[in-house]
N, C-alpha and C positions, 0 to 999 in steps of 0.2 A: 641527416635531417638538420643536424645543429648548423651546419654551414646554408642551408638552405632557406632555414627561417627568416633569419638576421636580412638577408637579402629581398627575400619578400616581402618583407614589413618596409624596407629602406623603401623599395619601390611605389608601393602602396602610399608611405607617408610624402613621398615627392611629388606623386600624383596629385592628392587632395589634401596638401597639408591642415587646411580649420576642418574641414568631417574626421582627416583623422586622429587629430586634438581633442576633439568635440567626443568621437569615440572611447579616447582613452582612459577621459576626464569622466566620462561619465561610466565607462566601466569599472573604475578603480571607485566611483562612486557607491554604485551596486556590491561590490563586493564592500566592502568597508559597513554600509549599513547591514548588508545581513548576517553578516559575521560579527556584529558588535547590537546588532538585534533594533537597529533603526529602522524603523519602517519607511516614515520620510524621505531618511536618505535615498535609502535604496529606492525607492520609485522614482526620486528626484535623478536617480545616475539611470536609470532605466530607461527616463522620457529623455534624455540629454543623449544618449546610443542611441535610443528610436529616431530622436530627429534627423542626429547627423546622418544614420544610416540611409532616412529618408530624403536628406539632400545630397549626399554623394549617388543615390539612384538618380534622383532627379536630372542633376548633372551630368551624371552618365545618358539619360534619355536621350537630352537636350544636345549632348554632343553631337548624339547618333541621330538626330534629327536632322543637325544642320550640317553634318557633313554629306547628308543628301539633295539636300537644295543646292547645295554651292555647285555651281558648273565651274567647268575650267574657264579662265579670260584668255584668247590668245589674242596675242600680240600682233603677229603679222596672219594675213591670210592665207588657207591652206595652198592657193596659186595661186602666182602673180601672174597677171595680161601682161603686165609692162614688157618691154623687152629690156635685156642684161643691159645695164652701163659698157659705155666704150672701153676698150683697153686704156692703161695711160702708156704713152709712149715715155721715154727716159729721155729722148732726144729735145734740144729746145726749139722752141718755137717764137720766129720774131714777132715782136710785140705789135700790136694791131694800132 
C-alpha cells in the first residue's frame, strides 16, 4: 500500500492540481483547528474541502458532458466518387 498511495495522490494531484491544493489547504485547515480547539478555523478548512471537492465534481461532470456532444470531424469522406489519379509515368515527356 505504501508504494501505491504516493502514486495515487501524484495522479490525482496532476489531474486537478487548484481542487487538489484547495483540498489539502483546507484539510490541514480542519485539522489544525480542531486539534488546537478553533472553531473558526476548522469550519474555515471544512468550507475550503467542500468547495474544492465541489468543483473537482463539477469539473468532472462537465467533462463527462462534453465528451458526449463532441462528434468526430472527419477529414476526407467515407467514399470517394472521384476516380484514382493517373499513374505517373518515370518516362519524359516533350514539352507542349
Amino acid at each position: 500500500m505504501n508504494a501505491i498511495f504516493p502514486t495515487f495522490l501524484k495522479r490525482l494531484y496532476r489531474k486537478e492540481p487548484i481542487s487538489s491544493f484547495l483540498i489539502v489547504v483546507g484539510a490541514v485547515d480542519a485539522v489544525l483547528g480542531g486539534v488546537n480547539e478553533i472553531g473558526t478555523l476548522m469550519i474555515l478548512g471544512l468550507l475550503t474541502s467542500g468547495v474544492a471537492i465541489g468543483y473537482r465534481w463539477w469539473c468532472i461532470q462537465q467533462a463527462e458532458a462534453g465528451s458526449d456532444r463532441k462528434s468526430k470531424q472527419l477529414y476526407l469522406p467515407p467514399s470517394s466518387n472521384r476516380s484514382p489519379l493517373p499513374n505517373l509515368d518515370s518516362r519524359r515527356r516533350p514539352p507542349l
